[in-house]
Each structure stands twice: as structure tokens, then as C-alpha cells.
OpenMM code with the backbone's topology and positions (N, CA, C; nanometers):
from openmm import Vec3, app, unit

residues = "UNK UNK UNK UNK UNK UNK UNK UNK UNK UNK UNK UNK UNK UNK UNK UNK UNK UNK UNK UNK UNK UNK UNK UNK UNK UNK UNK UNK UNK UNK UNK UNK UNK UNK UNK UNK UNK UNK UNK UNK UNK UNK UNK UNK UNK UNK UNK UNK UNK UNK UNK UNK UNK UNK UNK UNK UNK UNK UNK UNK UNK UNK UNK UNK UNK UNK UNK UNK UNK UNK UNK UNK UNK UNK UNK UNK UNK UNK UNK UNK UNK UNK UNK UNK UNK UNK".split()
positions = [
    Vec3(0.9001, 4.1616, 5.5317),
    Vec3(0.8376, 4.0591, 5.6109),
    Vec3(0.7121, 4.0065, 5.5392),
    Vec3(0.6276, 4.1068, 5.4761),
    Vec3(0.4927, 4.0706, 5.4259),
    Vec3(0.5423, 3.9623, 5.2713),
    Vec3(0.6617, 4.0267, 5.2216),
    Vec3(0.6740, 3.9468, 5.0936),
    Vec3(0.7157, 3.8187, 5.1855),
    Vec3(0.7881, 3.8146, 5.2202),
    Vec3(0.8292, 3.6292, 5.2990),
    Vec3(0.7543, 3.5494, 5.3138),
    Vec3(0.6129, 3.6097, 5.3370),
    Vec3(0.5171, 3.5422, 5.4127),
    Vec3(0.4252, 3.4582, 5.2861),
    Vec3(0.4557, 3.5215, 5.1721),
    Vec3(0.3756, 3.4621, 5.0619),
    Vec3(0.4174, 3.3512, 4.9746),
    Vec3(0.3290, 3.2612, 4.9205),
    Vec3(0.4093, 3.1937, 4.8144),
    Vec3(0.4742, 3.2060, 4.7310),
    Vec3(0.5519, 3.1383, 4.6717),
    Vec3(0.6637, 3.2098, 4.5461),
    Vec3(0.5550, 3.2098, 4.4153),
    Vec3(0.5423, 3.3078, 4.3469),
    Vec3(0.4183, 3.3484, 4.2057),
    Vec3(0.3225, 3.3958, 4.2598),
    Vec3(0.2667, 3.4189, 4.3821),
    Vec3(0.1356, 3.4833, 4.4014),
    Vec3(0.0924, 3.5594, 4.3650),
    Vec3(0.2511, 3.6764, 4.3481),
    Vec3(0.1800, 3.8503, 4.3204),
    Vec3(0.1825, 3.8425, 4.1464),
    Vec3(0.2527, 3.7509, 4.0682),
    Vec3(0.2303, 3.7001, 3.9087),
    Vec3(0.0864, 3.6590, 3.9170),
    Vec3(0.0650, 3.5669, 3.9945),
    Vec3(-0.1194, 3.5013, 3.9694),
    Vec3(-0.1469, 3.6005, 3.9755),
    Vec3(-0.1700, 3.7032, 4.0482),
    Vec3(-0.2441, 3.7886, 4.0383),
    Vec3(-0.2720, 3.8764, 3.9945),
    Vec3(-0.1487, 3.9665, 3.8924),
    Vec3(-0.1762, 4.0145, 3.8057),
    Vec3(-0.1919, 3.9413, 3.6344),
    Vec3(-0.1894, 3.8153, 3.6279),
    Vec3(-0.1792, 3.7676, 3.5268),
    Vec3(-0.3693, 3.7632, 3.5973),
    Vec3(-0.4268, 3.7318, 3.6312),
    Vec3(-0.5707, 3.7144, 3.6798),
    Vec3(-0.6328, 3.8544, 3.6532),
    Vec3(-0.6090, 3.9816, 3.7290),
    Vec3(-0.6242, 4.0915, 3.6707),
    Vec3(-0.6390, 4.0946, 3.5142),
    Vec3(-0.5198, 4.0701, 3.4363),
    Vec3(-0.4952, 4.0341, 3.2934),
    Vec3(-0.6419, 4.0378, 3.2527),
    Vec3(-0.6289, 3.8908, 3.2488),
    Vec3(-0.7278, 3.8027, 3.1634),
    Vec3(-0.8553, 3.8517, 3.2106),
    Vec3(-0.9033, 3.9059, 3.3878),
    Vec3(-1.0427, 3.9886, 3.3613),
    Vec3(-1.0823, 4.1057, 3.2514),
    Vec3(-0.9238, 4.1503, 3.2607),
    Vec3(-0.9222, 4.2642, 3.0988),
    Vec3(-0.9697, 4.2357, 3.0111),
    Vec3(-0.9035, 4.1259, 2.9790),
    Vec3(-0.9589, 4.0675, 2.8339),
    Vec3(-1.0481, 4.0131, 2.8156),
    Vec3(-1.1231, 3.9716, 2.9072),
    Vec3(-1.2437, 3.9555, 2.8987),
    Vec3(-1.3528, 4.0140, 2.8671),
    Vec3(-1.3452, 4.1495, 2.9816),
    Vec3(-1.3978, 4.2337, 2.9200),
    Vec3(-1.3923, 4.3143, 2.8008),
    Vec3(-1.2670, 4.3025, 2.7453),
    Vec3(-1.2515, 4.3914, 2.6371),
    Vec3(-1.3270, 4.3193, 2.5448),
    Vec3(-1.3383, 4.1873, 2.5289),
    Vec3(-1.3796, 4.0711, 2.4442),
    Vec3(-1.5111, 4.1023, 2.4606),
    Vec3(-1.6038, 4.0648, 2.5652),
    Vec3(-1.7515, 4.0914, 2.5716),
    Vec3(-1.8016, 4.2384, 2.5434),
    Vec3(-1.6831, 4.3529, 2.5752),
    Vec3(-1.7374, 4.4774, 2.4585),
    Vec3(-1.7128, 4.4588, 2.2941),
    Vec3(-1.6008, 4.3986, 2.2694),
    Vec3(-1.6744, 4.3913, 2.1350),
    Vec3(-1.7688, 4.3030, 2.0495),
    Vec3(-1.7069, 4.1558, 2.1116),
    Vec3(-1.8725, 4.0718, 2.0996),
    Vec3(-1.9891, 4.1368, 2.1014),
    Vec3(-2.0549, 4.2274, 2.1842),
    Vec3(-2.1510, 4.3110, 2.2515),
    Vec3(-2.1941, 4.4398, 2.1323),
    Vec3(-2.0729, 4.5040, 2.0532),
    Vec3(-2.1196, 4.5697, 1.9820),
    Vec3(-2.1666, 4.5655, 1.8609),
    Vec3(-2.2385, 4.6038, 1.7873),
    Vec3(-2.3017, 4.5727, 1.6626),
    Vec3(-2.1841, 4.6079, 1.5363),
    Vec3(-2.1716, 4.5455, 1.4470),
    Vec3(-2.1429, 4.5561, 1.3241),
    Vec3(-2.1568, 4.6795, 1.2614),
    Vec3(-2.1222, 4.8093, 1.2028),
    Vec3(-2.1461, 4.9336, 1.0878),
    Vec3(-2.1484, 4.8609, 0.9719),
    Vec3(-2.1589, 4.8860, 0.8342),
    Vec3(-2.1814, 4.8510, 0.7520),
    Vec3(-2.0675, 4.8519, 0.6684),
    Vec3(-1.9699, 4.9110, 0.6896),
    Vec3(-1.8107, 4.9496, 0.6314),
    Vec3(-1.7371, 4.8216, 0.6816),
    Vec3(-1.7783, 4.7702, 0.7858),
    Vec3(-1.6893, 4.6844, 0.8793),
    Vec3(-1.7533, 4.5607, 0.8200),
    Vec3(-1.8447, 4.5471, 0.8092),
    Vec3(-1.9330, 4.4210, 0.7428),
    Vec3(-1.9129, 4.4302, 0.5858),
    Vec3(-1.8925, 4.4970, 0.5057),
    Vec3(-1.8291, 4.4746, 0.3795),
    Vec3(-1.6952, 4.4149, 0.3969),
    Vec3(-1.6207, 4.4920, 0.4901),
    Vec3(-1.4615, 4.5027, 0.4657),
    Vec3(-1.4487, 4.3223, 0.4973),
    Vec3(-1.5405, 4.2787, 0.6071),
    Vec3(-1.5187, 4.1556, 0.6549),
    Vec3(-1.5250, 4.0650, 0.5444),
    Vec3(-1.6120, 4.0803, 0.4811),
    Vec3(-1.7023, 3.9955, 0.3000),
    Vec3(-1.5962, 4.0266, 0.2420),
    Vec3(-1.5499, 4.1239, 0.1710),
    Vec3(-1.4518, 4.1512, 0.0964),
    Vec3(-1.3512, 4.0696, 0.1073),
    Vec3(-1.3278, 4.0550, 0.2317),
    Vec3(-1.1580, 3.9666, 0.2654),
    Vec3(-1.1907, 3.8496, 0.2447),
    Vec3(-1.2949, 3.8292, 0.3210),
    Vec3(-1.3261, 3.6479, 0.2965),
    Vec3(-1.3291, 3.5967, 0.1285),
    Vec3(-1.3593, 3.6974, 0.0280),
    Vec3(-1.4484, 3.6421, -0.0987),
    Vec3(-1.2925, 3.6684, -0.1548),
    Vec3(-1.2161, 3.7676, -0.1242),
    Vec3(-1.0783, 3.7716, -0.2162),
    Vec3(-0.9878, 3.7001, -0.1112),
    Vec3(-0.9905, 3.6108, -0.0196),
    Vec3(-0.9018, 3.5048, 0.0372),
    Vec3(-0.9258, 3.4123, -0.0526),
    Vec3(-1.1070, 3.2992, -0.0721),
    Vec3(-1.1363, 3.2656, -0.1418),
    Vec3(-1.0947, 3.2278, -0.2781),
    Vec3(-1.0630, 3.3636, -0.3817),
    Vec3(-1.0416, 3.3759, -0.5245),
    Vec3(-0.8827, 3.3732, -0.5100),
    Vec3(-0.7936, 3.4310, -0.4202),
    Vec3(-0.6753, 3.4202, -0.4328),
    Vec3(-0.5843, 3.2399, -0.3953),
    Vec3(-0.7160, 3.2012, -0.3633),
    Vec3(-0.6399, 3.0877, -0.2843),
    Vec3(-0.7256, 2.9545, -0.4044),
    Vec3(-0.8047, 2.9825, -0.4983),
    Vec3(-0.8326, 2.9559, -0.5973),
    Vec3(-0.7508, 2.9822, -0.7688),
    Vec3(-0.7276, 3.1086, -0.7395),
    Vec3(-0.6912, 3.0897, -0.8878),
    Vec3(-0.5230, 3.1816, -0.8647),
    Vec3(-0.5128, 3.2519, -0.7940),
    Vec3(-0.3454, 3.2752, -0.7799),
    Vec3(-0.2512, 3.1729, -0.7387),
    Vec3(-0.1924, 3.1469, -0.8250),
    Vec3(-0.0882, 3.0538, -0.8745),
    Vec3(0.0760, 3.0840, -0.9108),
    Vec3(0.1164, 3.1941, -0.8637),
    Vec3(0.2171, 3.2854, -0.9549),
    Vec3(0.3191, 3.1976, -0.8470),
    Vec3(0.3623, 3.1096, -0.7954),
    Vec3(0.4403, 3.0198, -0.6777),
    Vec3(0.5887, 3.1188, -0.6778),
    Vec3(0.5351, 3.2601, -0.5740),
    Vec3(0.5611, 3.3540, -0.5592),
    Vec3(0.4964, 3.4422, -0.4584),
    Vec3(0.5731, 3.4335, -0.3011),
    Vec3(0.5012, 3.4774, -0.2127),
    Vec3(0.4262, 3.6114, -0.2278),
    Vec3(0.5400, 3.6861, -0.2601),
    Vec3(0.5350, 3.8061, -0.2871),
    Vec3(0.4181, 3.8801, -0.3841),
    Vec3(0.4079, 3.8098, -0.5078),
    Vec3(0.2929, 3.7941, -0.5748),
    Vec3(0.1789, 3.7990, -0.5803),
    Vec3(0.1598, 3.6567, -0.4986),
    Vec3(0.0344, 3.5950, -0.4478),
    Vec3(-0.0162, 3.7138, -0.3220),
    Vec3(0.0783, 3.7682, -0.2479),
    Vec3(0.0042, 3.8689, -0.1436),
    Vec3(-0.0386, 3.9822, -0.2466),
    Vec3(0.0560, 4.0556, -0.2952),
    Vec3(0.0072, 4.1734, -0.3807),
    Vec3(-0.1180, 4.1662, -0.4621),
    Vec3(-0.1293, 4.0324, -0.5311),
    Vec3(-0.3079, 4.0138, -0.6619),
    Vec3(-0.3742, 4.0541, -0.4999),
    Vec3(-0.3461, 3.9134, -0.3961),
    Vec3(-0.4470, 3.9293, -0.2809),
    Vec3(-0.4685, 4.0634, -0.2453),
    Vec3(-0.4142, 4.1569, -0.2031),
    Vec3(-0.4755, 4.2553, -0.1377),
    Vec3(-0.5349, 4.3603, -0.2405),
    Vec3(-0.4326, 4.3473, -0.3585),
    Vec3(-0.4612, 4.4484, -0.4531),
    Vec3(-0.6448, 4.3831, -0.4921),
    Vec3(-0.6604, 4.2506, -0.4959),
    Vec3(-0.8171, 4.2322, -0.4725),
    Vec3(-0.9062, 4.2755, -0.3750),
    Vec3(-0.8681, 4.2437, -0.2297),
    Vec3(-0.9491, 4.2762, -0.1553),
    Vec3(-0.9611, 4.4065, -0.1536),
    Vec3(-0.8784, 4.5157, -0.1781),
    Vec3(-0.9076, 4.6275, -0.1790),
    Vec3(-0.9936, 4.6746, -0.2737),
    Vec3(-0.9860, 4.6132, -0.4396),
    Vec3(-1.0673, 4.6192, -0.5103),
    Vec3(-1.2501, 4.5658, -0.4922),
    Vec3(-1.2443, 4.4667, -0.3928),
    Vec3(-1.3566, 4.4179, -0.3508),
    Vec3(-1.4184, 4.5029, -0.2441),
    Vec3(-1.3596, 4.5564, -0.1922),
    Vec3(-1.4234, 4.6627, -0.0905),
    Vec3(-1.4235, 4.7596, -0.1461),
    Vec3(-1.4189, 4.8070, -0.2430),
    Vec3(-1.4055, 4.9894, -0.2621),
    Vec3(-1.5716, 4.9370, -0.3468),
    Vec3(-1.5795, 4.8482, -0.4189),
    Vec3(-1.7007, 4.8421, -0.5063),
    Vec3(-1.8039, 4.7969, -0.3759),
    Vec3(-1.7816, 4.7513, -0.2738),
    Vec3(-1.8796, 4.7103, -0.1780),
    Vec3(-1.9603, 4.8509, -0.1231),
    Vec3(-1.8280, 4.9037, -0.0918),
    Vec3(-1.8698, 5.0432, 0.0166),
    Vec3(-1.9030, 5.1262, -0.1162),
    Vec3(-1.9096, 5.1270, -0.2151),
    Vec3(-1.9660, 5.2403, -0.3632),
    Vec3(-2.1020, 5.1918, -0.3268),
    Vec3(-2.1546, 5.0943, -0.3307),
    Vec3(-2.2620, 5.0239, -0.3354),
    Vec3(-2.3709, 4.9774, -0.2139),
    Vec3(-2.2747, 5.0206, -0.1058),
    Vec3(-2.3793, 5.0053, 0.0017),
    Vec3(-2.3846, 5.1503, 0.0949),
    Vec3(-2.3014, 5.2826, 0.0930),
    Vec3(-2.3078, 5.3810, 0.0866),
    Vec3(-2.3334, 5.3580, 0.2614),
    Vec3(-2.2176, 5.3357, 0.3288),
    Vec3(-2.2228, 5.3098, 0.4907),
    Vec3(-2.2725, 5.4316, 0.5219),
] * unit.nanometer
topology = app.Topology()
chain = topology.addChain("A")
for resn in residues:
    res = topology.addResidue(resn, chain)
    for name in ("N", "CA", "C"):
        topology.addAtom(name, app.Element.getBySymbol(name[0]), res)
């Protein structure tokens, strides 16, 4: 009787509403938390070897072009975190 009485999607609005208060909050905790110093290299690292890979890798070869890429960024972070000693 109680379901009859409701509109058709109500009990969806409402957990899709639930939802998104989740994520909200989950969002304003990490907005909210500060940066470590491992996490702030790793971030630099990616950006500066996206950068160089999207500059000078050329191998017109997906496969390739990901492997220099990461095999850089990983190289760019291991000398970051040697050097800033999180």
C-alpha cells in the first residue's frame, strides 16, 4: 500500500541523493587534506614526463609511446623522492 502511494523514481531520487551527499563529502575530505611530499613529487613528475613525452616521443606506436612515458615518469619520480627525502 505504502509503495502505491508514491511516485514512480522516488525511492531512486533518493538514494541517488544519498549518493552524491557521499561524494561530496568524500570530495571535501580530500580537497581538505594537505598534500605529503611523495604525493607532490609524484604529481610534478607526471605532469613534467606527460609534457616531454608528448614533446619529443614520436615512435607512432601506442604501445611505445606509453612504455618511454611511464618508464619516464617513473624515472622522474625516483630522482624527485632521492632528493626531497619525504
Amino acid at each position: 500500500m505504502f509503495r502505491q502511494s508514491l511516485p514512480a523514481g522516488t525511492a531512486r531520487r533518493g538514494l541517488t541523493a544519498l549518493a552524491s551527499i557521499a561524494a561530496m563529502d568524500q570530495l571535501r575530505t580530500v580537497l581538505g587534506s594537505r598534500l605529503d611530499v611523495g604525493t607532490a613529487v609524484t604529481l610534478a613528475s607526471l605532469a613534467i614526463a606527460f609534457v616531454i613525452a608528448e614533446q619529443l616521443y614520436k615512435f607512432h606506436s601506442f604501445t611505445l609511446e606509453t612504455v618511454a612515458f611511464l618508464a619516464t615518469w617513473w624515472i622522474l619520480r625516483r630522482a624527485g623522492l632521492f632528493f626531497t627525502k619525504p
